[in-house]
MOPAC internal coordinates of N, CA, C and O (Angstrom, degrees):
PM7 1SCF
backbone

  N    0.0000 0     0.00 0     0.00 0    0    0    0
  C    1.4382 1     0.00 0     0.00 0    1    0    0
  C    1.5225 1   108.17 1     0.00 0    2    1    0
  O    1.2310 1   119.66 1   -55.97 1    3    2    1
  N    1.4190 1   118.26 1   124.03 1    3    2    1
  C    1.4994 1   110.41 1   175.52 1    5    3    2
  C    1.8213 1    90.05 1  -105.61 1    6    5    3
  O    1.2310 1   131.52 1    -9.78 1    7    6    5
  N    1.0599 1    95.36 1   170.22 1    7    6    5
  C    1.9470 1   116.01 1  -170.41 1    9    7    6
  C    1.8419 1    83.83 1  -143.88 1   10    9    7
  O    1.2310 1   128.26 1   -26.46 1   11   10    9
  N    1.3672 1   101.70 1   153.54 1   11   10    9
  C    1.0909 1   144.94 1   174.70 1   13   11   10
  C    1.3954 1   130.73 1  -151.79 1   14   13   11
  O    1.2310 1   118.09 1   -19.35 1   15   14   13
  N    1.5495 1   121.24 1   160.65 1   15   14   13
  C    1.3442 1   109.96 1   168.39 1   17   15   14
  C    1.4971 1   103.44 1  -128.71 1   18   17   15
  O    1.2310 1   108.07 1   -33.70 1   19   18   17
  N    1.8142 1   139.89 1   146.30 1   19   18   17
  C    1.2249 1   127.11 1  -171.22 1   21   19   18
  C    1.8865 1    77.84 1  -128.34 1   22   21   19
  O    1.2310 1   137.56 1   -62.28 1   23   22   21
  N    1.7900 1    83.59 1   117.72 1   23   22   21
  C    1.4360 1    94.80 1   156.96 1   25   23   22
  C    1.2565 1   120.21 1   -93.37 1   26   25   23
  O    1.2310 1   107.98 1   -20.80 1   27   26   25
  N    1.4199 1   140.05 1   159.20 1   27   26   25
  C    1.6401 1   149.31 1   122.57 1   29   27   26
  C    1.3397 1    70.59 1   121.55 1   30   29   27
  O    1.2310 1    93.39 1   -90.85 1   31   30   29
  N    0.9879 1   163.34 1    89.15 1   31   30   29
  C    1.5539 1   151.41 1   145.48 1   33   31   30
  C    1.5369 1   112.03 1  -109.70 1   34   33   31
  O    1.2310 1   131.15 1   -14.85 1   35   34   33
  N    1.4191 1    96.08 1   165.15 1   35   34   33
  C    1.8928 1    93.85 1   174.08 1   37   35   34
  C    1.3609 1    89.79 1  -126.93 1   38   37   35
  O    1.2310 1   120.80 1   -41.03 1   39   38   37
  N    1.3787 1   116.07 1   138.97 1   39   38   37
  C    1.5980 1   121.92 1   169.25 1   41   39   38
  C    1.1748 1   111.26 1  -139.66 1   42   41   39
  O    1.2310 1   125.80 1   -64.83 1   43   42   41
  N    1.3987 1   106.46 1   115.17 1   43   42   41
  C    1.5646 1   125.67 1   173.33 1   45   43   42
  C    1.6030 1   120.12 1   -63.80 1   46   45   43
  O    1.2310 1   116.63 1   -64.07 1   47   46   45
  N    1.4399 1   124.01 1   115.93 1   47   46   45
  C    1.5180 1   110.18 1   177.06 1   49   47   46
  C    1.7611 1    97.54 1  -110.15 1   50   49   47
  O    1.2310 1   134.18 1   -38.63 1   51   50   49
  N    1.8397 1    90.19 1   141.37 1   51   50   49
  C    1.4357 1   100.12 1   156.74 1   53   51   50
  C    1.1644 1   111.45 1  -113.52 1   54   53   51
  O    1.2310 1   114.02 1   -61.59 1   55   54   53
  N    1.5730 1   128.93 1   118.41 1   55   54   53
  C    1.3901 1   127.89 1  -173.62 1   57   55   54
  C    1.6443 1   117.73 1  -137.07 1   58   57   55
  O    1.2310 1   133.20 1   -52.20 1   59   58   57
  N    1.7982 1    92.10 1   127.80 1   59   58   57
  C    1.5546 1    99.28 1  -174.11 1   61   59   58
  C    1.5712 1   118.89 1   -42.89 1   62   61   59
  O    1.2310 1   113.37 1   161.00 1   63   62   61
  N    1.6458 1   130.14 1   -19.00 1   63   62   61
  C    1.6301 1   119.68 1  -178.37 1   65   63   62
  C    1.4677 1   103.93 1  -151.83 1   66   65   63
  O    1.2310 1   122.83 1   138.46 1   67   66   65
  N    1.8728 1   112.17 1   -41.54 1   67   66   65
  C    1.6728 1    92.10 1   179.96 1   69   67   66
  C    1.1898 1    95.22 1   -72.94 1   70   69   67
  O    1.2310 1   121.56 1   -15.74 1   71   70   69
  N    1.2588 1   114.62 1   164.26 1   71   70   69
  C    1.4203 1   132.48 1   147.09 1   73   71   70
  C    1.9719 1   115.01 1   -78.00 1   74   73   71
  O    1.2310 1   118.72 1   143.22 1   75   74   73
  N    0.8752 1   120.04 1   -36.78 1   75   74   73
  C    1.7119 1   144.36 1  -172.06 1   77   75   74
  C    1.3985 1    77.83 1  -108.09 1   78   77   75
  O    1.2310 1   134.10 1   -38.81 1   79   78   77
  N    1.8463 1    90.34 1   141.19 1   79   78   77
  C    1.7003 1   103.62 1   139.25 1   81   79   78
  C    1.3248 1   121.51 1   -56.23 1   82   81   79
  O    1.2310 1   114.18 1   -15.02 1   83   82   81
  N    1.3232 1   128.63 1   164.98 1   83   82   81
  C    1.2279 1   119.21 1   166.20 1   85   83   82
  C    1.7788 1   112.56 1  -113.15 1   86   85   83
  O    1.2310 1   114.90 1   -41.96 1   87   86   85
  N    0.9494 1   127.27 1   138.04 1   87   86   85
  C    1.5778 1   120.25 1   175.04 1   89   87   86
  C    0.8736 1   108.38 1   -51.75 1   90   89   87
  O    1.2310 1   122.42 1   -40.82 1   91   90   89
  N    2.0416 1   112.97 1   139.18 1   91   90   89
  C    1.7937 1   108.19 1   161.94 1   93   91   90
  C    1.7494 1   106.78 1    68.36 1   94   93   91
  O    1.2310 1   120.76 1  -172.81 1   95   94   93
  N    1.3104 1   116.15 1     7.19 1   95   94   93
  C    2.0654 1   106.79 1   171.14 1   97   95   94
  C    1.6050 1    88.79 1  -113.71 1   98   97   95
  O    1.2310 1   130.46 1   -31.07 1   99   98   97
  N    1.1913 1    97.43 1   148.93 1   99   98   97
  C    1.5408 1   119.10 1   178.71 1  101   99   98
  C    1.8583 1    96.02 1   -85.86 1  102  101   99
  O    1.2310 1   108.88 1   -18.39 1  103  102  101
  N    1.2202 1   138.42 1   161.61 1  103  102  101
  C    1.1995 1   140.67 1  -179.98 1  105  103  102
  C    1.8208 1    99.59 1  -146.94 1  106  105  103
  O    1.2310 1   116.35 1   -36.31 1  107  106  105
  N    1.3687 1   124.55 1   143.69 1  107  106  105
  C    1.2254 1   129.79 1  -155.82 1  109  107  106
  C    1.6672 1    95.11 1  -132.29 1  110  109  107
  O    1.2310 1   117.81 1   -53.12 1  111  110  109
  N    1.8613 1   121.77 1   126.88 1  111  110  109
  C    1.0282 1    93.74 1  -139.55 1  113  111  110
  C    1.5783 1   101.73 1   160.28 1  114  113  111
  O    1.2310 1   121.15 1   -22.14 1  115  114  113
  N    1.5056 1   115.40 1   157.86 1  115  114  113
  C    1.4924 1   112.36 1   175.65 1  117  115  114
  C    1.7098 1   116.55 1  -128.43 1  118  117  115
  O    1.2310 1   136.10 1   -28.43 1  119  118  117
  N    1.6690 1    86.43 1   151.57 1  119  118  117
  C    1.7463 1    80.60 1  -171.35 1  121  119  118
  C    1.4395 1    93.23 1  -138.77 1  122  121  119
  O    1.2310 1   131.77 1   -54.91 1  123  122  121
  N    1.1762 1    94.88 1   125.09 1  123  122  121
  C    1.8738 1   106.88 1   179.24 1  125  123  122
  C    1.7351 1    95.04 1  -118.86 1  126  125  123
  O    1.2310 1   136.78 1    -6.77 1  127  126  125
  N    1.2138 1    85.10 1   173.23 1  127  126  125
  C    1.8045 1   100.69 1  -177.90 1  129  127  126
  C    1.6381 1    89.11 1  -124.23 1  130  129  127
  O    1.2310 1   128.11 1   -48.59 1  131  130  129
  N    1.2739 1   102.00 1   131.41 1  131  130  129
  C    1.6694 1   127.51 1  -155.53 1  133  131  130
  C    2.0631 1   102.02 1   -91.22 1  134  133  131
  O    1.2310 1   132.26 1   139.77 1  135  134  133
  N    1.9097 1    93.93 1   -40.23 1  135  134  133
  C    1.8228 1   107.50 1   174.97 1  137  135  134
  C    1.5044 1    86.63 1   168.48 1  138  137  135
  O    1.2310 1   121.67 1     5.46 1  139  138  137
  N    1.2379 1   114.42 1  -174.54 1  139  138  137
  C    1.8545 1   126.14 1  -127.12 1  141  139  138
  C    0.9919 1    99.98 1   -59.50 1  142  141  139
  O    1.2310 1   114.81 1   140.96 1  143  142  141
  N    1.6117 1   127.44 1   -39.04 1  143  142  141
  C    1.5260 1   107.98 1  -162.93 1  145  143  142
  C    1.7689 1   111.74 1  -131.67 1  146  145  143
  O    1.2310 1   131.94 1  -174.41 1  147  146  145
  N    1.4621 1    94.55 1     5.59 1  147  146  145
  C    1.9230 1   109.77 1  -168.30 1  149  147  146
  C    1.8630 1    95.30 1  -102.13 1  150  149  147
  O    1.2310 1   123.83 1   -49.03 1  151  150  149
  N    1.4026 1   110.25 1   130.97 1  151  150  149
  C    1.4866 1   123.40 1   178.07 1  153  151  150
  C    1.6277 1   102.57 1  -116.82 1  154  153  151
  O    1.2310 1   126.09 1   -17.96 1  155  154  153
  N    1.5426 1   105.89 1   162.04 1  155  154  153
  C    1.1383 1    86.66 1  -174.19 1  157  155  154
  C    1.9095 1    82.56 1  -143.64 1  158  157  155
  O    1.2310 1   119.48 1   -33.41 1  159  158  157
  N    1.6271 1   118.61 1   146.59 1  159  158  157
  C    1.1322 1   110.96 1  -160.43 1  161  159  158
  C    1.7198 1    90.65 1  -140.52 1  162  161  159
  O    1.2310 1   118.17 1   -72.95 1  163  162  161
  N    1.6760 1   121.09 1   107.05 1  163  162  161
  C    1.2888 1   125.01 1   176.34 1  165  163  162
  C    1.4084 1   115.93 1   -97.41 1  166  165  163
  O    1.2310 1   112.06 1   -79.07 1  167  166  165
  N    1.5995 1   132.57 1   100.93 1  167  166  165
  C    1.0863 1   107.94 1   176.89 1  169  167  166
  C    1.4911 1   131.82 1   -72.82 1  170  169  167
  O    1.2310 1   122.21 1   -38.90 1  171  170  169
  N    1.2885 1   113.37 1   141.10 1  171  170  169
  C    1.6313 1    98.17 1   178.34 1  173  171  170
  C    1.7823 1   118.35 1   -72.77 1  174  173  171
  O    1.2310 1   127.07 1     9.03 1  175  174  173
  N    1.4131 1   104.01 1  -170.97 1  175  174  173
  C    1.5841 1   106.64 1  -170.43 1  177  175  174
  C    2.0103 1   109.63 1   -82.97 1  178  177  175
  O    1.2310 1   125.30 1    -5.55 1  179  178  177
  N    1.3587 1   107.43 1   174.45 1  179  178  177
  C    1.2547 1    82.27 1  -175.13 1  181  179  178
  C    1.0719 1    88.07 1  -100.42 1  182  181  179
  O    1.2310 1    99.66 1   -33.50 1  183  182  181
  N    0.8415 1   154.32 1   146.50 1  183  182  181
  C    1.8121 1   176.31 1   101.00 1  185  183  182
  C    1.2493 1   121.65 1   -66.55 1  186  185  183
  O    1.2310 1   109.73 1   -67.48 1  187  186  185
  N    1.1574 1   136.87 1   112.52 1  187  186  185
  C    1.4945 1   116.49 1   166.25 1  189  187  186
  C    1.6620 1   120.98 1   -36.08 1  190  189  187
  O    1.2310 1   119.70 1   -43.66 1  191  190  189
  N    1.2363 1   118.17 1   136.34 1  191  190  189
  C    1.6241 1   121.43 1   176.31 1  193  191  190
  C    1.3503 1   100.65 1   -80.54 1  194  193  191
  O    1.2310 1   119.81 1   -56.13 1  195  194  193
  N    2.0096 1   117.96 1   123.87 1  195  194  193
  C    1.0968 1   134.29 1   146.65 1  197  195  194
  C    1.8157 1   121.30 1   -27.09 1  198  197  195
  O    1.2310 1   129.84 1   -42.28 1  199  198  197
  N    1.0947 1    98.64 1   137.72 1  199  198  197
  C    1.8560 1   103.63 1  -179.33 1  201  199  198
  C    0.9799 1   119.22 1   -53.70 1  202  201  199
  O    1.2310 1   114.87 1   166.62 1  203  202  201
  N    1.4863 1   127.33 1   -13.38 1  203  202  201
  C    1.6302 1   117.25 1   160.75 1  205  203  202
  C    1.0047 1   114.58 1   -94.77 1  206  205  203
  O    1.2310 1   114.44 1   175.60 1  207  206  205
  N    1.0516 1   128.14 1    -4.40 1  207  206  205
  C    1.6175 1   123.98 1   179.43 1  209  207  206
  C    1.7948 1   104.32 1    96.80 1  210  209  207
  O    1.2310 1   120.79 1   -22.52 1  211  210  209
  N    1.4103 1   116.09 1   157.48 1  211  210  209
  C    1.5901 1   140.40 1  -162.52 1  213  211  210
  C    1.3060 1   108.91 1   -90.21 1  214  213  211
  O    1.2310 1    99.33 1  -106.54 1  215  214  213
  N    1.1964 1   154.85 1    73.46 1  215  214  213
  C    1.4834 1   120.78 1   171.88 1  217  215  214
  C    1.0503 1   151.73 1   -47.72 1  218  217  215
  O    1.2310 1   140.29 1   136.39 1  219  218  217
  N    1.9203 1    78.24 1   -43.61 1  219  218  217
  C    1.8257 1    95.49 1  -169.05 1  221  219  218
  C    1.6713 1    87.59 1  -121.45 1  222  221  219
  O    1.2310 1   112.75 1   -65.23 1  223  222  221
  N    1.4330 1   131.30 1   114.77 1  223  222  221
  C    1.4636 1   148.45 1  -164.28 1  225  223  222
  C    1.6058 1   101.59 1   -76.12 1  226  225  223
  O    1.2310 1   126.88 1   -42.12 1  227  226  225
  N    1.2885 1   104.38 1   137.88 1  227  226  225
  C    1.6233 1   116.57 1   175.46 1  229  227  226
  C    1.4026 1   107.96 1   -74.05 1  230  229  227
  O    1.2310 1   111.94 1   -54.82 1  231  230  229
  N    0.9825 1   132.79 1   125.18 1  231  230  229
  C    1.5754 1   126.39 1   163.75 1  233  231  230
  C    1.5451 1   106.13 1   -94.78 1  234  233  231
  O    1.2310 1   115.61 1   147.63 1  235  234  233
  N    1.4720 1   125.95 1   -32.37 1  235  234  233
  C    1.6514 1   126.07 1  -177.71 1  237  235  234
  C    1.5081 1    84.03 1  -112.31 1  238  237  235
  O    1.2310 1   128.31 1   -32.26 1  239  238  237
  N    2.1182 1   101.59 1   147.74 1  239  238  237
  C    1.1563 1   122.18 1   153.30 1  241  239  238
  C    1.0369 1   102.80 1  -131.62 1  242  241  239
  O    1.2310 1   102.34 1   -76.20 1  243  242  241
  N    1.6882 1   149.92 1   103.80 1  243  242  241
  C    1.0462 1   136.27 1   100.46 1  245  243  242
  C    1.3957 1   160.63 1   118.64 1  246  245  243
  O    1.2310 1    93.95 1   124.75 1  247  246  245
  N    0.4590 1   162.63 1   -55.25 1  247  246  245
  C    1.8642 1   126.20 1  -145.93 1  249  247  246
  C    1.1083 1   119.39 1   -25.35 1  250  249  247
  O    1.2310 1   116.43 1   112.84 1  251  250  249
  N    1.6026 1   124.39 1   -67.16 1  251  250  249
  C    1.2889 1   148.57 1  -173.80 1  253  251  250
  C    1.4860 1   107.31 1   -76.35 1  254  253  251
  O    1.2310 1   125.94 1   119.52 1  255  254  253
  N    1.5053 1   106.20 1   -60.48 1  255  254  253
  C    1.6535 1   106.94 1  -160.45 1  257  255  254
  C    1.7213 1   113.03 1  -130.17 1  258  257  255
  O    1.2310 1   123.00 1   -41.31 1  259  258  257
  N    1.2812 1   111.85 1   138.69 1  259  258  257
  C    1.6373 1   100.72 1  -179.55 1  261  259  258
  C    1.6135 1    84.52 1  -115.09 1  262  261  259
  O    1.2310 1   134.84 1   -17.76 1  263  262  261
  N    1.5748 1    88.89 1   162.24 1  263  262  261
  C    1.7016 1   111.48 1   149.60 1  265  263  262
  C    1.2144 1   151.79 1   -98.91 1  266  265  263
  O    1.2310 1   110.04 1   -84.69 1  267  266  265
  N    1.1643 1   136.31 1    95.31 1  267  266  265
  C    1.3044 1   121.60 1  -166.16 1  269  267  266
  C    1.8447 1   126.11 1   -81.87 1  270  269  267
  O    1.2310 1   122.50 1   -38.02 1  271  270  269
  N    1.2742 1   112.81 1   141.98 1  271  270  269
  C    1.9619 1    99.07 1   140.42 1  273  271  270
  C    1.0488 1   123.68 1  -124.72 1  274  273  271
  O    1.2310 1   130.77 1   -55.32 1  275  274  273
  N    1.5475 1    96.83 1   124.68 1  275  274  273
  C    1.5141 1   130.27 1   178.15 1  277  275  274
  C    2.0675 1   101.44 1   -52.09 1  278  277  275
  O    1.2310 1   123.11 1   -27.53 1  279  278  277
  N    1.2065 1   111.65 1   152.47 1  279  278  277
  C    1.1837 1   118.13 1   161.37 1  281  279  278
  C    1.2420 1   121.22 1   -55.44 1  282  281  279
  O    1.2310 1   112.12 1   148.57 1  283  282  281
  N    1.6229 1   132.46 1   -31.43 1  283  282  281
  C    1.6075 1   133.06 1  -170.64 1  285  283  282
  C    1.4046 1    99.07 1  -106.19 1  286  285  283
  O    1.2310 1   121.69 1  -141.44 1  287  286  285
  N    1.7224 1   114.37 1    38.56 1  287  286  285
  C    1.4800 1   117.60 1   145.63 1  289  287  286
  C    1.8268 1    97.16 1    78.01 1  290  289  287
  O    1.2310 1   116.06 1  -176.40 1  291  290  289
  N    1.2922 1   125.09 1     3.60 1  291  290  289
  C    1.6502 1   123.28 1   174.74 1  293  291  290
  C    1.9557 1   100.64 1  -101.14 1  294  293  291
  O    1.2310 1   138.83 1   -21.90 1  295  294  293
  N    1.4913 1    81.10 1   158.10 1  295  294  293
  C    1.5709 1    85.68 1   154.82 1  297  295  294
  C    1.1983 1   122.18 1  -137.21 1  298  297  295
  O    1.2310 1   133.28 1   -20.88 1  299  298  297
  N    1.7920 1    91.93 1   159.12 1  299  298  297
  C    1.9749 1   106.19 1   178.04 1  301  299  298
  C    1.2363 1   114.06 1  -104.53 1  302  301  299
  O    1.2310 1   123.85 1   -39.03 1  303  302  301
  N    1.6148 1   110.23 1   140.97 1  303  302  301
  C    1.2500 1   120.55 1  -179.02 1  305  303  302
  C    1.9042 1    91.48 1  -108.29 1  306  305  303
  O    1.2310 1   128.98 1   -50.13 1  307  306  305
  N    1.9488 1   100.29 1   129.87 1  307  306  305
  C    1.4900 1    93.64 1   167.17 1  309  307  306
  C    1.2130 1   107.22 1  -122.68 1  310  309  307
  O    1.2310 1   115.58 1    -1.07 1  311  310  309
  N    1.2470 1   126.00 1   178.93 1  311  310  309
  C    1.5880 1   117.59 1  -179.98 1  313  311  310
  C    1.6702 1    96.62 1  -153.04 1  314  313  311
  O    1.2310 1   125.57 1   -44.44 1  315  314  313
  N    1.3511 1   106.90 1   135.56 1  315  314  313
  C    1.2386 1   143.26 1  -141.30 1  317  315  314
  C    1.6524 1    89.77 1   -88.08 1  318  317  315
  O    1.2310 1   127.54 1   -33.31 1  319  318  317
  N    1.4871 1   103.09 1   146.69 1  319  318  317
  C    1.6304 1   108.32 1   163.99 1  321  319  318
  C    1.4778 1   130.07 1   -31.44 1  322  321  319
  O    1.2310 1   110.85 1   -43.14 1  323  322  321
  N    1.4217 1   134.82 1   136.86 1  323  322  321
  C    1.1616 1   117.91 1   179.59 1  325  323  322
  C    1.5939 1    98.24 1  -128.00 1  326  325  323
  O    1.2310 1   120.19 1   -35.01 1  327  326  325
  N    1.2671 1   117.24 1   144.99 1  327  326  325
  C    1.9825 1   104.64 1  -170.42 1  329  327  326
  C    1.7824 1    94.31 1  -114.72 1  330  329  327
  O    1.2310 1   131.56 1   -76.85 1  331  330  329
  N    1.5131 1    95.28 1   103.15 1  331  330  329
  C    1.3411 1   126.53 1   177.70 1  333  331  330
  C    1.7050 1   105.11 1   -58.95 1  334  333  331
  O    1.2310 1   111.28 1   174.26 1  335  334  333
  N    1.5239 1   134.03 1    -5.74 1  335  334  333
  C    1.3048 1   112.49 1   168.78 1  337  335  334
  C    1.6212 1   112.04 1  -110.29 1  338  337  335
  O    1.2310 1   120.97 1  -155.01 1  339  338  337
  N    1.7126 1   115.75 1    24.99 1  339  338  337
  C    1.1395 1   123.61 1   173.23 1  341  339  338
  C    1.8620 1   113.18 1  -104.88 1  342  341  339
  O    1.2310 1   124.35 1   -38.31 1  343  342  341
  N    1.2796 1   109.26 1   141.69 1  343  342  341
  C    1.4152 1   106.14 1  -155.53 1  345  343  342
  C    1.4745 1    95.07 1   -83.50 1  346  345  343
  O    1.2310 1   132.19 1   -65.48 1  347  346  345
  N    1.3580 1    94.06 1   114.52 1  347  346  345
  C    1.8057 1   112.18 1   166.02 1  349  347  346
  C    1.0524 1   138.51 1  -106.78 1  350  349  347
  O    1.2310 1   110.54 1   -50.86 1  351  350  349
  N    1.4149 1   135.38 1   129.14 1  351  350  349
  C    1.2852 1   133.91 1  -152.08 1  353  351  350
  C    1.9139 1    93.16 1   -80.26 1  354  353  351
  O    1.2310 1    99.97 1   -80.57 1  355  354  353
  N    1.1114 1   153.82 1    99.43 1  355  354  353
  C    1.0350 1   138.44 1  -176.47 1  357  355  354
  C    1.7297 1   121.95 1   -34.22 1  358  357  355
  O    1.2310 1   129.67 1    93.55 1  359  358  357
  N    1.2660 1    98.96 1   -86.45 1  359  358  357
  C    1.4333 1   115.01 1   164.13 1  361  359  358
  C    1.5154 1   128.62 1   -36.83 1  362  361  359
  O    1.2310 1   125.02 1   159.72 1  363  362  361
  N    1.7290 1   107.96 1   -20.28 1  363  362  361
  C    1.6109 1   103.97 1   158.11 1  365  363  362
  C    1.6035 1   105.47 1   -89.37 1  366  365  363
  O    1.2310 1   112.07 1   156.22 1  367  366  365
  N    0.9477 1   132.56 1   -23.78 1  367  366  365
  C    1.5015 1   128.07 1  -168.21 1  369  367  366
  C    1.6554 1   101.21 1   -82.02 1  370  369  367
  O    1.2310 1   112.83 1   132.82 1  371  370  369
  N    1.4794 1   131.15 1   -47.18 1  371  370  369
  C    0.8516 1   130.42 1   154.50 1  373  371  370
  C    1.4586 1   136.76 1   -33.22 1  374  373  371
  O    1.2310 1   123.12 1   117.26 1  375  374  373
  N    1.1783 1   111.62 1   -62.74 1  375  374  373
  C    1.8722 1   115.87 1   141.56 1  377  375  374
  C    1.0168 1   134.06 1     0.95 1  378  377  375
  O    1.2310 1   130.79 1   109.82 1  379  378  377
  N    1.9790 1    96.79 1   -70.18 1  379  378  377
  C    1.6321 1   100.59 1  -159.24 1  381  379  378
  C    1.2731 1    99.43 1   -92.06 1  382  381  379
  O    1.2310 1   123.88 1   142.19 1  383  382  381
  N    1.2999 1   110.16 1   -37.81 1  383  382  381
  C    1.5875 1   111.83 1   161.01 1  385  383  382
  C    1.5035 1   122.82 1   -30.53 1  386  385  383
  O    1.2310 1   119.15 1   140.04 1  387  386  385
  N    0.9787 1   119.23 1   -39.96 1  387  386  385
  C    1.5339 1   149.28 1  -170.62 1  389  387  386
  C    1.4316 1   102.53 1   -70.89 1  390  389  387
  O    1.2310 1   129.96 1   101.41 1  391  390  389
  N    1.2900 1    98.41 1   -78.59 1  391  390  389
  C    1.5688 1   114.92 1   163.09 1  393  391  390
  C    1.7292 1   135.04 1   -29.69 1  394  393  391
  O    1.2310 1   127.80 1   145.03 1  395  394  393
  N    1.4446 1   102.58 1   -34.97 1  395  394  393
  C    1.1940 1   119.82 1  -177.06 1  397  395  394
  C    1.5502 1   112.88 1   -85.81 1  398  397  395
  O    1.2310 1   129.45 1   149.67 1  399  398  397
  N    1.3988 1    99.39 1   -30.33 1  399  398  397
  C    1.3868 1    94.43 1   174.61 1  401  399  398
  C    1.1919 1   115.42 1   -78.75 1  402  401  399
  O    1.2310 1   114.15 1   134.48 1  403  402  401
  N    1.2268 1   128.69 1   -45.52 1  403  402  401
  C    1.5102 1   146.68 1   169.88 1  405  403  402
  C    2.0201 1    91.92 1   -31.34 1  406  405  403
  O    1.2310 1   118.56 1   124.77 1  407  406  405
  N    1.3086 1   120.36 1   -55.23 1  407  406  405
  C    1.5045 1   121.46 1  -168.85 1  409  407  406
  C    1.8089 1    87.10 1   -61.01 1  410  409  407
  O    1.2310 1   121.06 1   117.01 1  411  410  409
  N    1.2011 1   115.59 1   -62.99 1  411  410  409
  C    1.5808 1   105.32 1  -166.20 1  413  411  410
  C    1.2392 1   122.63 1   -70.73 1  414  413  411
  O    1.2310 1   119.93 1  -177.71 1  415  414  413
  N    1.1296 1   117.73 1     2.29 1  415  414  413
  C    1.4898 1   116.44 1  -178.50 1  417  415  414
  C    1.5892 1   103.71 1   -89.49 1  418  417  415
  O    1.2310 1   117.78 1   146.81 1  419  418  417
  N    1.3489 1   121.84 1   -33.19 1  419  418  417
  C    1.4178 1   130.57 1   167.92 1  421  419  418
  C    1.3932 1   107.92 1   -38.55 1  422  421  419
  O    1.2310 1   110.97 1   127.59 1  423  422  421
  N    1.2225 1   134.59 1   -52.41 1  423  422  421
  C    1.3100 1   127.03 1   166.82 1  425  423  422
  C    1.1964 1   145.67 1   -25.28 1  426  425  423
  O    1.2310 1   132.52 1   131.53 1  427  426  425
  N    1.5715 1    93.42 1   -48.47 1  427  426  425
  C    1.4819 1   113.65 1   162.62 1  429  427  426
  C    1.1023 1   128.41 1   -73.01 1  430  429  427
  O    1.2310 1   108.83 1   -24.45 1  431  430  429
  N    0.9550 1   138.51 1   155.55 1  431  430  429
  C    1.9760 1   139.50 1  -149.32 1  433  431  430
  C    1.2138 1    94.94 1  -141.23 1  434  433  431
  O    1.2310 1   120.10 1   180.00 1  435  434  433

């Protein structure tokens, strides 16, 4: 394990409820370095973690569509089951669908 300390930095947080870090709380979550001295720190959603464990952390949950970040710094958009013998208005499902992404794309900077 090497340790370091990065002084003079600016680090951007996106976070599902604090606004502020909080002292002493662990945060679950990705932190890339954006260029030399700017970090950028997204927390993911709280979800319970699956029994194998998370790799790549959700930042969007949902109804329709989550967000992911991938480890090679991209993200995935997935979209959730839809049960094709329930009567759907197309063009409203499309929408919110629509809509939802529009909420997760805000995330991204």
């Amino acid at each position: 394990m090497k340790k370091n300390i990065n002084l003079c930095i600016d680090l951007k947080t996106i976070m599902q409820e604090d606004a502020l870090l909080n002292p002493g709380q662990c945060y679950r979550g990705v932190l890339s370095r954006t260029s030399e001295d700017q970090y950028l720190f997204e927390e993911e959603t709280h979800k319970p973690v699956d029994r194998h464990g998370r790799r790549n952390p959700k930042l969007f949950d949902g109804r329709y569509v989550s967000l992911v970040h991938m480890q090679n710094g991209k993200y995935q958009v997935h979209m959730r089951t839809i049960d094709a013998s329930a009567n759907l208005d197309r063009k409203d499902l499309a929408f919110q669908v629509y809509s939802e992404l529009l909420d997760a794309f805000t995330i991204i900077d």
